[in-house]
N, C-alpha and C positions, 0 to 999 in steps of 0.2 A: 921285165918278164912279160909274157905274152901267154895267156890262155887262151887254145883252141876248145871250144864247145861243139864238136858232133854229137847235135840234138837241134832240138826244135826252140828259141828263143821264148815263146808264148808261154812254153811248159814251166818257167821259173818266175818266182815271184820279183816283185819288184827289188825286195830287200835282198832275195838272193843276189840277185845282179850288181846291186851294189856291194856284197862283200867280196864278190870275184874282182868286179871295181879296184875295190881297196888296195888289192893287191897286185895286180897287172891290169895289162889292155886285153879285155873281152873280145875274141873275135868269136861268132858262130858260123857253123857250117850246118846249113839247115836241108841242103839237099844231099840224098843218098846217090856217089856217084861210082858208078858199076867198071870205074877203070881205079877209082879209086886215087885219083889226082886231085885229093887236097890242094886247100891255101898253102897250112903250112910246109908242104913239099917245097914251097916255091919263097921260103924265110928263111932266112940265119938267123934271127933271134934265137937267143933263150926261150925255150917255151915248154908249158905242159900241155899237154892236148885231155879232156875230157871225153871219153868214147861210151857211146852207146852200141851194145855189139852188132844192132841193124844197119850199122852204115858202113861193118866191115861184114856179113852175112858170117858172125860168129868166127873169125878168123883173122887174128895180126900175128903176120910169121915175119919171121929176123928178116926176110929180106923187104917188106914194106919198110920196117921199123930201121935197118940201115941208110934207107933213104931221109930220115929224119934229121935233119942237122941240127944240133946241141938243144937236144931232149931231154931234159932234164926229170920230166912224170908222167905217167900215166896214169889218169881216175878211171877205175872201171867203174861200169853203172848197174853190176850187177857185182851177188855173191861167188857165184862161181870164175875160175882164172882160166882154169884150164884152153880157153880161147887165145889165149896170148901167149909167148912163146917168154913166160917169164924169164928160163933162164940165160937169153940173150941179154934182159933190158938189169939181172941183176950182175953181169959179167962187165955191162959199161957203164954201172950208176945211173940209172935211170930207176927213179922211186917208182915202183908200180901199188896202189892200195885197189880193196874190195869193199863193195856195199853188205857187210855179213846184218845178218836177223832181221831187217827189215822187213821181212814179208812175210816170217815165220808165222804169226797168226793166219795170215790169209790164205797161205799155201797148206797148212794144216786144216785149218777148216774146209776149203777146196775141196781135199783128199777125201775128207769123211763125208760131204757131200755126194763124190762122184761113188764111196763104196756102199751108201744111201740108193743108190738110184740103180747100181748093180744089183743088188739085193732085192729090189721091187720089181728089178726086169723092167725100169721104165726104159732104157734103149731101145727094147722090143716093142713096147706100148708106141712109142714114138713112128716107129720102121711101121706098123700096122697102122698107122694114121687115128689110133686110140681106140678101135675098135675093140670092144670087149667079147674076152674068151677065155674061161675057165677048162686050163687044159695045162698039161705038163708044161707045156713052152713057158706059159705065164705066171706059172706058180713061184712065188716070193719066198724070200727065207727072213725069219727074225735074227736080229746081229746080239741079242744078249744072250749070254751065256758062248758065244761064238769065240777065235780064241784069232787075236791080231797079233801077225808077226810082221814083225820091223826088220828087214834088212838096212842097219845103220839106225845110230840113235845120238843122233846131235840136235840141234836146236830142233828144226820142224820133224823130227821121229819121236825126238821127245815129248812134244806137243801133241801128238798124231797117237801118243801110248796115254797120254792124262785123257783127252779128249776121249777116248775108244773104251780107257776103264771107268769115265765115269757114266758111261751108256751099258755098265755092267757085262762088259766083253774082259777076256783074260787077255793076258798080253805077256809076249814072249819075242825077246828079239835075239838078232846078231849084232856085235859088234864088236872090234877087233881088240879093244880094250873094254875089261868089268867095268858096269855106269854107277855110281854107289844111287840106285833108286830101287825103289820094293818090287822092279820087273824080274823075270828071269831069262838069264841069259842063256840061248844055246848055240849048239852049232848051227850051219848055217843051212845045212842038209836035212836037219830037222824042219827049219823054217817052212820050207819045201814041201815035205810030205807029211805035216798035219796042223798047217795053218792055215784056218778058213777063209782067211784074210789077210794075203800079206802085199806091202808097201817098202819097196825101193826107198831107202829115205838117207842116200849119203850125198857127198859133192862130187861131183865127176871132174877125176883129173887122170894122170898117167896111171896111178895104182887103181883104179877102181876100171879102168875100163875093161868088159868082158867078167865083170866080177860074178854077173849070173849067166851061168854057163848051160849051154843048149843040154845036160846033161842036169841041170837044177832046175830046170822046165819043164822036161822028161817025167819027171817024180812028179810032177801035179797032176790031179785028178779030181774034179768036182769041187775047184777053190775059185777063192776071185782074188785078180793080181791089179793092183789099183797104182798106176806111176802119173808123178809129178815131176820126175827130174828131170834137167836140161839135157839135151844130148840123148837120148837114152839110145839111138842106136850103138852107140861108143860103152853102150854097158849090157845091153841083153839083144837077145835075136826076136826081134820086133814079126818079123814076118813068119817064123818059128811061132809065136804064140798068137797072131792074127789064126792060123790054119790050126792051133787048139782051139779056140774060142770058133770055130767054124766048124769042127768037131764037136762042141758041145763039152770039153772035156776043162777047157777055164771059161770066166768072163771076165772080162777085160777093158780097164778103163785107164783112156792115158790124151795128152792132147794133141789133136793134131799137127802133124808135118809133115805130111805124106801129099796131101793137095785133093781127098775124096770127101766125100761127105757119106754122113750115117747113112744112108740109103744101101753105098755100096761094100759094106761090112756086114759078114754074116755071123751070127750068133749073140747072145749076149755082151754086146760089145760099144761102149760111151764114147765117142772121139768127139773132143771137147775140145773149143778153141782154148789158145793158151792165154786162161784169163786169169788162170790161181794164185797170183801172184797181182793182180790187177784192181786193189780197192783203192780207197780214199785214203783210206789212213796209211796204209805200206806205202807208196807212190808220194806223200808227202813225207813219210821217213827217208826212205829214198833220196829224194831229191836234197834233203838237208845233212844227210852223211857225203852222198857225191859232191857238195858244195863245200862243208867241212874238210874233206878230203882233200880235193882242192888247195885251198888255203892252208891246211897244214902241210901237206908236201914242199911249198913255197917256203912255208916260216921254218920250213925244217921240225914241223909240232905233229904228223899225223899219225893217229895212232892205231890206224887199218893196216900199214904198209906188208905188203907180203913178202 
């Protein structure tokens, strides 16, 4: 068996390297190639490929993945799938797993950072190069007693409703099945028009895309919308709430993909590299499920498989 590694070799420890070792021949693929002409395109072994979605720009569709000859897995390096066209690779046995809760801590804490920095209007502070001015532009709000809505409440929503109640905020979410935790559940219209604070916090795949509809942006007025998830154009009208937040009518904190920096964003508005997901500890969990993964796909043991 043969593992292909699309990532960067440095990034794994030593002992990582020898459990992939154990089990097949290591090859890496350390550079990003924009035609997309892999090693393994050009192998009949057996093989699993380990992918980082940067070296497919977030995208393997059936007709890359038909070029693969006897594929046996794919390791994603992230939680979310929706980038893969799983159900080509579960129609010819090809095991595909995900890296779930790994970053939950870091992406939660992220979140409340960025709806931290909404609330002070440091954006603004930033955009004025810190000059002080006590004026409607700059005036802050306190987040206790404030009330967070969750659209979706899985691992980092759940985390993002402990963290936010134990800073004495109320907390109200959506989500499509009752959570048995002491939040209250509404619809999702409510979230909308009277959560001071609401957070996007589901996985994006084919059912969630468009789930917040230019019609559930509409009903906002004087709230802040705080996003962390992958993809978001594939779930809300991004430029629909740039030209609210330019209006003055949201503030809005979410990470860049657009290719501007904070200078050319008007209003209340955080575009943050996409580091939420980027510590020590996630990034070392990470790297040790992707590696797990791995090897139990091979032994036929993994217990990610989607």
């Amino acid at each position: 068996m043969k593992i292909y590694v699309m990532y960067t070799k440095s990034s794994f420890t030593e002992e990582e390297i020898k459990s992939l070792e154990s089990v097949g021949e290591v090859i890496f693929c350390e550079e990003i190639r924009d035609d997309r002409d892999y090693a393994y395109l050009h192998d009949e072994s057996d093989k699993v490929i380990m992918v980082d979605p940067d070296w497919y720009e977030w995208k393997i569709d059936k007709e890359h993945l038909k070029k693969i000859a006897n594929l046996k897995g794919v390791a994603l390096a992230t939680t979310a799938y929706d980038w893969i066209d799983l159900e080509y690779c579960r129609e010819n046995g090809v095991v595909v797993s995900n890296t779930p809760k790994y970053s939950t801590s870091s992406v939660a804490e992220y979140a409340v950072f960025m709806m931290m920095a909404l609330a002070k209007k440091f954006p603004i502070q930033i955009r004025n190069n810190y000059a002080t001015k006590y004026d409607d532009e700059m005036l802050g709000t306190e987040i206790k007693g404030k009330t967070v809505g969750l659209v979706g409440l899985g691992t980092i929503g759940e985390k993002i409703a402990d963290m936010c109640d134990g800073l004495g905020m109320n907390v109200i979410y959506w989500n499509r099945s009752e959570k048995d935790n002491k939040y209250k559940r509404v619809e999702i219209e409510e979230i909308f028009k009277t959560a001071d604070f609401i957070f996007p916090a589901f996985s994006t795949n084919n059912e969630t895309k468009k789930l917040i509809t230019d019609d559930l942006i509409n009903m906002m007025n004087k709230q802040y919308f705080i996003n962390v998830v992958n993809n978001s154009r594939e779930i809300f009208n991004h430029d629909l709430m740039l030209e609210k937040a330019k209006e003055k009518i949201v503030s809005y904190a979410f990470e860049i993909y657009d290719g501007k920096t904070m200078a050319e964003y008007e209003g209340n508005v955080l575009a943050s590299a996409p580091y939420a997901f980027y510590t020590k500890e996630s990034i070392e969990r990470l790297m040790a499920l992707w590696v797990g993964n791995t090897i139990g796909t091979i032994n036929g043991t993994c217990e990610n498989t989607l």
